[in-house]
TORKOL-4160 file (C-alpha; in steps of 0.2 Angstrom, whole numbers, padded with zeros to 4 digits, m for minus):
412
<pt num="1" X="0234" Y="0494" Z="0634"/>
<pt num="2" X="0241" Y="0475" Z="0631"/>
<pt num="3" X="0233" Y="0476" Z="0616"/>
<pt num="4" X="0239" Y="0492" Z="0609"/>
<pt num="5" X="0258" Y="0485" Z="0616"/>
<pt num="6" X="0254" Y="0467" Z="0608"/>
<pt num="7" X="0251" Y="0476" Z="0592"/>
<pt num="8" X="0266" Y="0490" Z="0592"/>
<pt num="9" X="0278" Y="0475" Z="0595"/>
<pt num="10" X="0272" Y="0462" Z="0580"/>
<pt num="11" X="0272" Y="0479" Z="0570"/>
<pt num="12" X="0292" Y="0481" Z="0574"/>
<pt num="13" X="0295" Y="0465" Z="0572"/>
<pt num="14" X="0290" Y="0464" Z="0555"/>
<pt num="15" X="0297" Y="0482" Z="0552"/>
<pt num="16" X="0312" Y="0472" Z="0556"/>
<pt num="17" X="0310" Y="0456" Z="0547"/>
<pt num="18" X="0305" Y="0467" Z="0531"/>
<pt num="19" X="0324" Y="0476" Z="0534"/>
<pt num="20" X="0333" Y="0460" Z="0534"/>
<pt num="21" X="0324" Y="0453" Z="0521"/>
<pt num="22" X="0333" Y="0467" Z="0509"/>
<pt num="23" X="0352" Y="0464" Z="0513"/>
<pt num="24" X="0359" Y="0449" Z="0506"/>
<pt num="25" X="0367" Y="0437" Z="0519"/>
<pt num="26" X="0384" Y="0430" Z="0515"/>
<pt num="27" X="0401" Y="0438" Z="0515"/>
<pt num="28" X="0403" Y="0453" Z="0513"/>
<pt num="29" X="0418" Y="0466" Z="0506"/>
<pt num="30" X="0421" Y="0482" Z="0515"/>
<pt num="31" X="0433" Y="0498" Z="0510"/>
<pt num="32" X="0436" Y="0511" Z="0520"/>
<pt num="33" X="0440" Y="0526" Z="0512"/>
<pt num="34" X="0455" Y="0532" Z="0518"/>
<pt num="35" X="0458" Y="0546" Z="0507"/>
<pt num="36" X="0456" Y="0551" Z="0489"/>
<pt num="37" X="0467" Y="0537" Z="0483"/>
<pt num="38" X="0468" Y="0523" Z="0498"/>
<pt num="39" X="0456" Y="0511" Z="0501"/>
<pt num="40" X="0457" Y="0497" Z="0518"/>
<pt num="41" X="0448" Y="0482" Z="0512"/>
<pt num="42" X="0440" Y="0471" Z="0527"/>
<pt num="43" X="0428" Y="0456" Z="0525"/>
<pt num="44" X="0413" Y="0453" Z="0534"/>
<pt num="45" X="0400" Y="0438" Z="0535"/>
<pt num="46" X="0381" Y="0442" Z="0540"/>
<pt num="47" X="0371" Y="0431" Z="0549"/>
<pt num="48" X="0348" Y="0429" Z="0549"/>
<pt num="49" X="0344" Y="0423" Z="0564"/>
<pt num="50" X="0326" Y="0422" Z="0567"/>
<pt num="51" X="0322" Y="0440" Z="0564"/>
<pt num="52" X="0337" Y="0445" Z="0567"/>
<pt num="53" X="0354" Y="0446" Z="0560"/>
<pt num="54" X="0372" Y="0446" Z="0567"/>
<pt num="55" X="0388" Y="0453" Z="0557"/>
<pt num="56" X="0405" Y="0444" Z="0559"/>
<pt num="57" X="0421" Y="0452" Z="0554"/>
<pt num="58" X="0433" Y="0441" Z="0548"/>
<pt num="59" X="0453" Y="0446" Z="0550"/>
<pt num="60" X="0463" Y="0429" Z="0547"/>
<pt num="61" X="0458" Y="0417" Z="0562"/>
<pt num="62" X="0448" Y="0429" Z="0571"/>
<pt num="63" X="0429" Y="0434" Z="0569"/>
<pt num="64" X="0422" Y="0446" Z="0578"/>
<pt num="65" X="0401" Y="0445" Z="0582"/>
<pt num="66" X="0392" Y="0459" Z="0583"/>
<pt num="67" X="0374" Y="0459" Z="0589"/>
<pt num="68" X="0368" Y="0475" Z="0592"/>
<pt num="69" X="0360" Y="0481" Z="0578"/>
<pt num="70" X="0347" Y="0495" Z="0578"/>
<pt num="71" X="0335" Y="0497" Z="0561"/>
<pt num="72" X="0328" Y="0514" Z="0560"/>
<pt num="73" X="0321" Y="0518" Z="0542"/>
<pt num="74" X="0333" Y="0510" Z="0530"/>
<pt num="75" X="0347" Y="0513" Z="0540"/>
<pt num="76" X="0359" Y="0503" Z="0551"/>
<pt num="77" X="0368" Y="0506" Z="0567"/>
<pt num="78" X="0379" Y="0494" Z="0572"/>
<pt num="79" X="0388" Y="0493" Z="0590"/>
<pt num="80" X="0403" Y="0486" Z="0594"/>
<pt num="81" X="0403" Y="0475" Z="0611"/>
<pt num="82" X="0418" Y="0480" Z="0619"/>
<pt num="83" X="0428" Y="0496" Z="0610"/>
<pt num="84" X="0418" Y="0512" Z="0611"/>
<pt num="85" X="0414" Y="0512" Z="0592"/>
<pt num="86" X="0400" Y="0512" Z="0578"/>
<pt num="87" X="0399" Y="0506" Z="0562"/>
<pt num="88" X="0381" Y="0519" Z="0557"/>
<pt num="89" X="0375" Y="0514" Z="0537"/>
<pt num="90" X="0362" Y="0516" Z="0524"/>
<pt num="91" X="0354" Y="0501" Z="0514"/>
<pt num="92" X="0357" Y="0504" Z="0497"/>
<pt num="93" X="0349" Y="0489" Z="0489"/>
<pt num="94" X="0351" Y="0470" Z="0495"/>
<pt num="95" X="0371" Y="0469" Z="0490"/>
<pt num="96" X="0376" Y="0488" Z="0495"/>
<pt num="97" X="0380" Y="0497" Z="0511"/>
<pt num="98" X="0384" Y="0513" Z="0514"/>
<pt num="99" X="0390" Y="0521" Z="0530"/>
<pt num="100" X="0406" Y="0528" Z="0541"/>
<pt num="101" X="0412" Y="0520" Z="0556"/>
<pt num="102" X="0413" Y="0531" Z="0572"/>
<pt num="103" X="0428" Y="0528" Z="0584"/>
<pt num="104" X="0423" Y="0538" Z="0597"/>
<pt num="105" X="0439" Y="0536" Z="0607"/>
<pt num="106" X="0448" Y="0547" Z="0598"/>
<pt num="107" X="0435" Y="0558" Z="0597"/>
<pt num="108" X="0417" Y="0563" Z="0595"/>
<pt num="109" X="0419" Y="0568" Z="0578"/>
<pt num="110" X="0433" Y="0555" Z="0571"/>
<pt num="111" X="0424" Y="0541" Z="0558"/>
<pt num="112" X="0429" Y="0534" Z="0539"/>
<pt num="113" X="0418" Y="0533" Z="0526"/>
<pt num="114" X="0415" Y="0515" Z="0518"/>
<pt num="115" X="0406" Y="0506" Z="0506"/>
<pt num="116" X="0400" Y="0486" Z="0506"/>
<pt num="117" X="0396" Y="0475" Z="0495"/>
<pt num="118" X="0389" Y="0459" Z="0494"/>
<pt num="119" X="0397" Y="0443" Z="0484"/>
<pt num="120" X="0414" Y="0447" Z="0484"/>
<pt num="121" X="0426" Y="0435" Z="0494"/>
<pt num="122" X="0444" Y="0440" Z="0491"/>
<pt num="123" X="0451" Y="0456" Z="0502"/>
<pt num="124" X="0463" Y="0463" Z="0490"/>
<pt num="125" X="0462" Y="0463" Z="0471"/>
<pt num="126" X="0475" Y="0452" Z="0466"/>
<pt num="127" X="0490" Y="0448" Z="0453"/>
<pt num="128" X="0500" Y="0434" Z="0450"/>
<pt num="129" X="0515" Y="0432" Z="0461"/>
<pt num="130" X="0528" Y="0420" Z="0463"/>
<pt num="131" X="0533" Y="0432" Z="0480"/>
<pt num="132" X="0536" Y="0418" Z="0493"/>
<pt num="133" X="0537" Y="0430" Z="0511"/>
<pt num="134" X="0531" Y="0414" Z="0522"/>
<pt num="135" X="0543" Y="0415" Z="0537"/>
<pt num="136" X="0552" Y="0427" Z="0551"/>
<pt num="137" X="0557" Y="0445" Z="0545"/>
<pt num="138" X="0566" Y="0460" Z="0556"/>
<pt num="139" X="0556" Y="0474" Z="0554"/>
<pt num="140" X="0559" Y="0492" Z="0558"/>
<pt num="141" X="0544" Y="0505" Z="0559"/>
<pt num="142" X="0543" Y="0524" Z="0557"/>
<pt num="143" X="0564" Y="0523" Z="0552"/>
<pt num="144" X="0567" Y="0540" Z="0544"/>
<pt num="145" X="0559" Y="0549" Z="0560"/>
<pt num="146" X="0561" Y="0538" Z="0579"/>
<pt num="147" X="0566" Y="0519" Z="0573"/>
<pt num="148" X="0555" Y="0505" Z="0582"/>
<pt num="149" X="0560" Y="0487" Z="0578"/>
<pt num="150" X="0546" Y="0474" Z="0577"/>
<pt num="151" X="0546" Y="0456" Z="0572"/>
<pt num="152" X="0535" Y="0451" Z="0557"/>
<pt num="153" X="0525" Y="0434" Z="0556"/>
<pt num="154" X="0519" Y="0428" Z="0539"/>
<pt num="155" X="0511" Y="0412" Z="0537"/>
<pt num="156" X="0497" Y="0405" Z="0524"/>
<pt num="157" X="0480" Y="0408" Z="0526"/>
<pt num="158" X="0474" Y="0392" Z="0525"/>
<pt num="159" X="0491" Y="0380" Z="0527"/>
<pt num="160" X="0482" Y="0365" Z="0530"/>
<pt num="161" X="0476" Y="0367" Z="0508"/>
<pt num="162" X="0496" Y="0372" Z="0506"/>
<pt num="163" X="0498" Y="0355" Z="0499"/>
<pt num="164" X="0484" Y="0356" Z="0487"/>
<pt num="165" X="0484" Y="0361" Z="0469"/>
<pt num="166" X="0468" Y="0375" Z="0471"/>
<pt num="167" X="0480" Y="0382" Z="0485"/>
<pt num="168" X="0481" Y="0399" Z="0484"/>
<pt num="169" X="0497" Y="0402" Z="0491"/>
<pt num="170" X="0497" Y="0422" Z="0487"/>
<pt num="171" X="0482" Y="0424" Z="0503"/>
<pt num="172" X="0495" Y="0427" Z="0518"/>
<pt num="173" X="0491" Y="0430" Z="0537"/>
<pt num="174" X="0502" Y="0437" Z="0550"/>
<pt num="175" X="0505" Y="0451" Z="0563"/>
<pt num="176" X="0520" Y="0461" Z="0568"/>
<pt num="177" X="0526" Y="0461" Z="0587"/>
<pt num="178" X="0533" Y="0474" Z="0595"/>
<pt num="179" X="0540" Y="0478" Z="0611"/>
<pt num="180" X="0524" Y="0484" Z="0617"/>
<pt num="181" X="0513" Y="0472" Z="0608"/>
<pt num="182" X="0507" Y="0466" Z="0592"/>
<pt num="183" X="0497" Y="0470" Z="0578"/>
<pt num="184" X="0485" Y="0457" Z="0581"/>
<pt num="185" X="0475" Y="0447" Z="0566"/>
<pt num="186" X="0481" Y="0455" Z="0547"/>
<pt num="187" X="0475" Y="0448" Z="0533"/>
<pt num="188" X="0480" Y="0449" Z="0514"/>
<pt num="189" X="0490" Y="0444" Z="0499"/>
<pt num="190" X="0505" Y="0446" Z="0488"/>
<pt num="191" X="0501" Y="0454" Z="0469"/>
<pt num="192" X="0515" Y="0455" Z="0457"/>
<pt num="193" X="0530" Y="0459" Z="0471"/>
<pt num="194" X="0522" Y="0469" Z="0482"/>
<pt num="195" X="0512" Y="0462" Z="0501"/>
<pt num="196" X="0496" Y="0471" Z="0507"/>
<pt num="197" X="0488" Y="0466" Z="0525"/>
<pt num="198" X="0474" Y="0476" Z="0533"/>
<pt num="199" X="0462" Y="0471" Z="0547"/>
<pt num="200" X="0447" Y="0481" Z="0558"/>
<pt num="201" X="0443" Y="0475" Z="0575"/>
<pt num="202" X="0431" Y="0492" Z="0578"/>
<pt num="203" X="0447" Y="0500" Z="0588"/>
<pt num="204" X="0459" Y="0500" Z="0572"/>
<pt num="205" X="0460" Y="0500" Z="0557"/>
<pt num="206" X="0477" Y="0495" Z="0550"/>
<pt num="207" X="0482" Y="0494" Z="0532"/>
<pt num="208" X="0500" Y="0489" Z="0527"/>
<pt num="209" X="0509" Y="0488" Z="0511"/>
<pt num="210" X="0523" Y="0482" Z="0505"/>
<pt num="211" X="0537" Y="0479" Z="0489"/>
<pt num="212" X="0550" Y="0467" Z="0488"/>
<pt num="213" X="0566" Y="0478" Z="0482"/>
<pt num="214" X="0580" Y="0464" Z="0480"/>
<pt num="215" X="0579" Y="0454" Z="0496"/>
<pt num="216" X="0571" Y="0469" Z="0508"/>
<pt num="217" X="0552" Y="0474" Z="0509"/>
<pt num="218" X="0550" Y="0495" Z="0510"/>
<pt num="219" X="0531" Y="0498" Z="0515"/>
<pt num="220" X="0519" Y="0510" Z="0523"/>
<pt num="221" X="0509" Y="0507" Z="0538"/>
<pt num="222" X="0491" Y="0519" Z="0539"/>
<pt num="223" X="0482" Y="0518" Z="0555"/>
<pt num="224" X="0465" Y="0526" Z="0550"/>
<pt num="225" X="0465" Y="0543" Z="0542"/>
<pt num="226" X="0477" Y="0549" Z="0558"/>
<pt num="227" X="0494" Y="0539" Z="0557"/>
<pt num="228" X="0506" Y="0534" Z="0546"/>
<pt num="229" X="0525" Y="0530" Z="0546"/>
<pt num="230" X="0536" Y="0520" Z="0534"/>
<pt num="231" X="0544" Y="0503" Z="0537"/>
<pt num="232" X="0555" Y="0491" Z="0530"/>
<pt num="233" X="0560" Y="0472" Z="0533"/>
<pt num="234" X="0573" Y="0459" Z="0530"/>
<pt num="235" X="0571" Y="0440" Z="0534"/>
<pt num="236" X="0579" Y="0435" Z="0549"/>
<pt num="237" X="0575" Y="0419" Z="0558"/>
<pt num="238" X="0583" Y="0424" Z="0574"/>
<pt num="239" X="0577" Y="0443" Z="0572"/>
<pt num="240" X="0572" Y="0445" Z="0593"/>
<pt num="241" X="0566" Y="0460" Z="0603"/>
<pt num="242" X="0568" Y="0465" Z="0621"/>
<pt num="243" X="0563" Y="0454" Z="0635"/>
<pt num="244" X="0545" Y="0461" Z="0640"/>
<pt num="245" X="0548" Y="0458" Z="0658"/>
<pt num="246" X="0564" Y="0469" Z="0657"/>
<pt num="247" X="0556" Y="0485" Z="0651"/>
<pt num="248" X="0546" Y="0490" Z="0664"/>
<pt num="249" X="0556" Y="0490" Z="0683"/>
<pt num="250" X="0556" Y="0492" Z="0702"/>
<pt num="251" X="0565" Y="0512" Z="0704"/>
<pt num="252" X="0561" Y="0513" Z="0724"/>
<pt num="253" X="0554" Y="0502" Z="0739"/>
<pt num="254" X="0539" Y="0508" Z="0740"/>
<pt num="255" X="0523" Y="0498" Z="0741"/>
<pt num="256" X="0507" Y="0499" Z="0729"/>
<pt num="257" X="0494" Y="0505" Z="0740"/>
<pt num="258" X="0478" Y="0510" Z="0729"/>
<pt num="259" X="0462" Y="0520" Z="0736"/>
<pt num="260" X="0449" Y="0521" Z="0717"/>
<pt num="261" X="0433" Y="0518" Z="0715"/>
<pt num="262" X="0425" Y="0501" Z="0709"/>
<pt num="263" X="0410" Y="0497" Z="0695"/>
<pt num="264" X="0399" Y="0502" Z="0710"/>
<pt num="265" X="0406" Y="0518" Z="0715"/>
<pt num="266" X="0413" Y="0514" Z="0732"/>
<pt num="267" X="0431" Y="0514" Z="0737"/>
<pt num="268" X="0443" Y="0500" Z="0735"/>
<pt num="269" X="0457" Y="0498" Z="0746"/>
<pt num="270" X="0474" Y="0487" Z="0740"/>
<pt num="271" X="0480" Y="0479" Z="0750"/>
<pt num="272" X="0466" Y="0473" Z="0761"/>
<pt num="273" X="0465" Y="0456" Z="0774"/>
<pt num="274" X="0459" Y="0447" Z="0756"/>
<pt num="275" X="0472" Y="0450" Z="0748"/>
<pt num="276" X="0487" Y="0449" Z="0759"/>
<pt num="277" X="0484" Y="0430" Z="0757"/>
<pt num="278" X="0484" Y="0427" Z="0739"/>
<pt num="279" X="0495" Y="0431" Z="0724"/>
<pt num="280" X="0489" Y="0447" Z="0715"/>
<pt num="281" X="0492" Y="0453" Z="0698"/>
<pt num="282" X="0485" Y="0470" Z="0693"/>
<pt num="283" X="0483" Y="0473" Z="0676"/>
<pt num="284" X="0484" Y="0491" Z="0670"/>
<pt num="285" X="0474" Y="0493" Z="0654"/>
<pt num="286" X="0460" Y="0502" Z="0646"/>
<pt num="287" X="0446" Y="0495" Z="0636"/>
<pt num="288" X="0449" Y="0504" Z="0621"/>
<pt num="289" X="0465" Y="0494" Z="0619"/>
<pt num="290" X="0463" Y="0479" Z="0607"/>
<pt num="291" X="0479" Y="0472" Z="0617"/>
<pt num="292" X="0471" Y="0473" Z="0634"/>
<pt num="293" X="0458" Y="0463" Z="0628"/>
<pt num="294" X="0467" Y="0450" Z="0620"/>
<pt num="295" X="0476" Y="0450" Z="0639"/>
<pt num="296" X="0459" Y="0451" Z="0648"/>
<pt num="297" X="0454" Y="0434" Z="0640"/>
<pt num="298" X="0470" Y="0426" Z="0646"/>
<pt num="299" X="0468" Y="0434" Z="0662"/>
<pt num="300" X="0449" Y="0427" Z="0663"/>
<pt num="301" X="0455" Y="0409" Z="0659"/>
<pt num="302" X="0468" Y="0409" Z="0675"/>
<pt num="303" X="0454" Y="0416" Z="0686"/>
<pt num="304" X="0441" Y="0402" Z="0681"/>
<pt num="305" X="0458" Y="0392" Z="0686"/>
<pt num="306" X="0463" Y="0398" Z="0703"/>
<pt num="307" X="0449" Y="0403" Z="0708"/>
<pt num="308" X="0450" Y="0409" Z="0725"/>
<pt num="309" X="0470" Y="0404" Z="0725"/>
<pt num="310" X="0473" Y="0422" Z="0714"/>
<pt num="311" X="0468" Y="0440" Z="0716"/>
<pt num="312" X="0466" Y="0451" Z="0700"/>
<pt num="313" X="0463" Y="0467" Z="0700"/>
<pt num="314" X="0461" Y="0478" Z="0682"/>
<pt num="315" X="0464" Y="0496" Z="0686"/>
<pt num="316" X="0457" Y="0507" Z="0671"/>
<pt num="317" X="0462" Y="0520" Z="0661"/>
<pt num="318" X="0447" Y="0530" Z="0650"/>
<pt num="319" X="0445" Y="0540" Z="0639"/>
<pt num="320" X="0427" Y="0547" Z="0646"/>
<pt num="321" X="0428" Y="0564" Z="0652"/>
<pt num="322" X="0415" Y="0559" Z="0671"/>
<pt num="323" X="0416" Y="0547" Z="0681"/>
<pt num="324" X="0401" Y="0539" Z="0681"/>
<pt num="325" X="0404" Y="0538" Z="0661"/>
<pt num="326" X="0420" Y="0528" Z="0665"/>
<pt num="327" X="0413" Y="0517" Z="0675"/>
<pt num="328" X="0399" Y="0513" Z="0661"/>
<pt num="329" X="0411" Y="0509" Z="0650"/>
<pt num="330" X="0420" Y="0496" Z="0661"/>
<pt num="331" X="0404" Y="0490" Z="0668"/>
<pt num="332" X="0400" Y="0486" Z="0649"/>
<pt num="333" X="0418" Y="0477" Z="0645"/>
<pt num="334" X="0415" Y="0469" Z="0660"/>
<pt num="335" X="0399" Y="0461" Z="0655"/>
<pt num="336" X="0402" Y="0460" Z="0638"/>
<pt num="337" X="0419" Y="0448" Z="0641"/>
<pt num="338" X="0409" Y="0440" Z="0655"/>
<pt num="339" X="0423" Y="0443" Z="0667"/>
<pt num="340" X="0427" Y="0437" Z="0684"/>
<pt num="341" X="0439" Y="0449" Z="0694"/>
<pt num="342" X="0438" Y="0468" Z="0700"/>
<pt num="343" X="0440" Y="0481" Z="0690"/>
<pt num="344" X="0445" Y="0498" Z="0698"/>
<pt num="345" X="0443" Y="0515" Z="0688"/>
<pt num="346" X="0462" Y="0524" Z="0689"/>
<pt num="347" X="0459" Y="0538" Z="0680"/>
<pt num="348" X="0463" Y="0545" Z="0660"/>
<pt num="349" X="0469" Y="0537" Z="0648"/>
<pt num="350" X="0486" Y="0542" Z="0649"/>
<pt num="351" X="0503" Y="0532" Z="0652"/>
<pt num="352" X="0510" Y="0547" Z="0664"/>
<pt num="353" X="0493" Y="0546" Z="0675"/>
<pt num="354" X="0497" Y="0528" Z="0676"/>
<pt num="355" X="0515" Y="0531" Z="0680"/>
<pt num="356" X="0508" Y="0541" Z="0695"/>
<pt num="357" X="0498" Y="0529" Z="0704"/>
<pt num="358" X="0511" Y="0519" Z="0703"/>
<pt num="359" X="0526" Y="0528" Z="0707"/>
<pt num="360" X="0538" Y="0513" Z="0712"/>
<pt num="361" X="0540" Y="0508" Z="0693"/>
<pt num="362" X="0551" Y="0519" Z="0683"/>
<pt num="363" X="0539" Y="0522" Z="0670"/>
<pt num="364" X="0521" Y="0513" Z="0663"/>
<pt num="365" X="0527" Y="0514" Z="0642"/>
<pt num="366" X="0513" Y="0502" Z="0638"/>
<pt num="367" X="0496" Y="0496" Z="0640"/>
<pt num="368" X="0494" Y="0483" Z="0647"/>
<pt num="369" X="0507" Y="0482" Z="0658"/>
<pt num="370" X="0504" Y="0465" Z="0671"/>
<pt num="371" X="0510" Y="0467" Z="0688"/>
<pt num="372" X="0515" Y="0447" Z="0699"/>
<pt num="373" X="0514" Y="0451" Z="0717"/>
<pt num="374" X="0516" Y="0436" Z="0730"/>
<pt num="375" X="0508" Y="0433" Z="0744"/>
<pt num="376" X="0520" Y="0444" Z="0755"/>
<pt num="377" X="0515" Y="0459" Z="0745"/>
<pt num="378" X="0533" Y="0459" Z="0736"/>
<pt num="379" X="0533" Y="0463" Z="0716"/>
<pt num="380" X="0540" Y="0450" Z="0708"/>
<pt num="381" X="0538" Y="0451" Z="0688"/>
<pt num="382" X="0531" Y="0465" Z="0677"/>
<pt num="383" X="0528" Y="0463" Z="0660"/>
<pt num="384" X="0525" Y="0477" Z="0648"/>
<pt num="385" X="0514" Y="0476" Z="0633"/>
<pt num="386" X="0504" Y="0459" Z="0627"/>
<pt num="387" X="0508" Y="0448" Z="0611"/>
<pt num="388" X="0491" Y="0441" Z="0610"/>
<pt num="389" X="0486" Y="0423" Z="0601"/>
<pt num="390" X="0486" Y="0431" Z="0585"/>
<pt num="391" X="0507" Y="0428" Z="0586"/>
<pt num="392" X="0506" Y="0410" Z="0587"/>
<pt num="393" X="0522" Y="0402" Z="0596"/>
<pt num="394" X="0525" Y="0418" Z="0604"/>
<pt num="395" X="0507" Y="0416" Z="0613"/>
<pt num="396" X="0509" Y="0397" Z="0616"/>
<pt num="397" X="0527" Y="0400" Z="0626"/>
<pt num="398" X="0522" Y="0417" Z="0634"/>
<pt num="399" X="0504" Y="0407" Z="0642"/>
<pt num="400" X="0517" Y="0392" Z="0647"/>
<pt num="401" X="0530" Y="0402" Z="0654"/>
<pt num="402" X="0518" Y="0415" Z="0665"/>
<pt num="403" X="0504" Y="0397" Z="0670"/>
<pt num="404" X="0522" Y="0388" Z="0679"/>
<pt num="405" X="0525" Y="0406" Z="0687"/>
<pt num="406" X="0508" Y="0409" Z="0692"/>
<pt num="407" X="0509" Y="0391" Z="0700"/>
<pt num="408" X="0525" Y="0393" Z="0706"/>
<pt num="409" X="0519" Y="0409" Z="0718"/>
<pt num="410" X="0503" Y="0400" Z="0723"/>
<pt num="411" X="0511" Y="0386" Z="0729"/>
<pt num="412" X="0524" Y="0396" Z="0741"/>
């Protein structure tokens, strides 16, 4: 029987090496198909190691690894580590890929169909443009239906080449920040006088486009194949939004007490003797959401931190129809992140079952949403939404600001 399993496994493993050996490695150039006429360009770069390969999505300064990839026959399944989604291909020929990507958050039948190829290293097909929209800009979504303003952030790609002759200043980064969060990592250019931006992060998929009309860019934003809305932007330099710790707001006096069950399906109790001792924040999220994610990797970083000093609890809301499934889901986030504090199952993913475990706030518009609590139990800063590293500045005051109050309540 050792035999026949030494036998079945050197058998696989060259199954696998002879399936690696027919996709080129290198960057690659995705398009999702949107509809008939729209394309969402991505990049990715893939990866041989030993028998094996790893895919890395690129959006501006971020890069995503994905590992778990299954060969069966010439085709591809590829898993996404945190967000419950699957990018499921067929080998074409060393430079072509062809496949859809399955988001089963929204469902067990959503996916977009794409194409890949092998070779090509710029994202969008490109003019040239003397369009210069490096700066601030006040933005306002989804204007001719309910008006959201944003802030948009447009930097160069590579700004450290800005100087150089070869620069090619028409490759722009950026994101937009809202009230609730941003955008996170976009990527494009400028052609002739219009912007397009795109990124993929196995949750999204966000495509943005724009044209310079005098000094105003009018665009479209398409979120997959199920959301669109218009938007338009001007430049302004001291274009601000709300203050995130205002939005979100004590209504009554009463207390959180919380009664869910944990990644190993047994009861947790808040508050409990351990924490009644320590500063708490609870972070209300869901792992679907790319912003909760850029929030739970913050949130690990001041755990390795305090340590013992600081009590987080994450209190989940899934899309999963049974329990047992949520707490899979979590279980794998967890893992996945390799993070250090309790995660509590709260229910659907829905803002109105959040705002019902939580009734002393006057409503939960956002995930996350990150409650302070001392250690006297009192409430004493909530902050809605998360404008993750991808914002620059933003980030870098926001992780200042919260360190010295997180400091501040461990040291009373």
């Amino acid at each position: 029987m050792k035999i026949i399993g030494l036998l079945l496994f050197l058998i696989f493993s060259l199954q696998v090496h002879s399936k690696n050996s027919k996709i080129n490695t290198g960057l690659w150039h995705l398009e999702f198909q949107l509809n008939e006429t729209t394309i969402l360009p991505v990049s990715f770069l893939l990866e041989k190691k030993q028998t094996n390969i790893c895919l890395y999505i690129q959006n501006a300064d971020e890069s995503i690894e994905l590992k778990e990839i299954i060969y069966k026959n010439d085709s591809l399944i590829i898993t996404f580590p945190t967000f419950d989604s699957q990018l499921k291909a067929k080998i074409f020929a060393k430079d072509k890929i062809i496949g859809s990507w399955f988001n089963y958050t929204k469902g067990p039948n959503y996916s977009i169909p794409f194409t890949a190829t092998s070779g090509q290293n710029t994202r969008f097909s490109a003019s040239p443009s003397a369009l210069s929209i490096f700066g601030k800009w006040e933005v306002t979504f989804d204007y001719d239906q309910v008006p959201e303003k944003a802030i948009g952030l447009f930097n160069p790609l590579h700004p450290a080449c800005c100087e150089s002759a070869n620069c090619k200043k028409n490759e722009i980064k950026g994101t937009f920040l809202t009230e609730t969060g941003d955008y996170r990592y976009l990527e494009g250019n400028t052609s002739n006088d219009s912007l397009y931006l795109s990124t993929f992060d196995g949750s999204h998929a966000f495509l943005f486009r724009s044209k310079l009309v005098n000094d105003t860019l009018w665009g479209d934003f398409l979120s997959g194949t199920h959301y669109s809305a218009k938007w338009y932007a001007v430049r302004n330099e001291n274009a601000k939004l709300t203050d995130p710790d205002s939005l979100t707001y004590l209504v009554n006096n009463k207390t959180i007490e919380l009664s869910l069950p944990d990644l190993n399906n047994t009861i947790y109790t808040y508050p409990n003797i351990k924490t009644k001792v320590k500063v708490t924040l609870i972070q209300i999220m869901g792992t679907w959401c790319p912003n909760c994610l850029d929030e739970s990797r913050y949130l690990k970083e001041q755990k390795d931190k305090y340590n013992d000093n600081l009590e987080i609890l994450a209190v989940t809301f899934e899309t999963q129809e049974t329990l047992e499934e949520k707490i899979e889901k979590v279980t794998r986030y967890k893992e996945n992140l390799a993070l250090n504090y309790t995660f509590l199952i709260g229910g659907k993913a829905c803002k109105d079952c959040a705002g019902e475990l939580f009734p002393m706030l006057n409503k939960i518009s956002s995930f996350p949403t990150l409650i302070f609590i001392d250690k006297k139990g009192n409430i004493r800063r909530i902050h809605t939404g998360f404008n993750g590293p991808g914002t620059g500045i933003y980030y870098d005051k926001f992780v200042e600001k919260t360190n010295l109050f997180i400091e501040q309540l461990i040291r009373e």
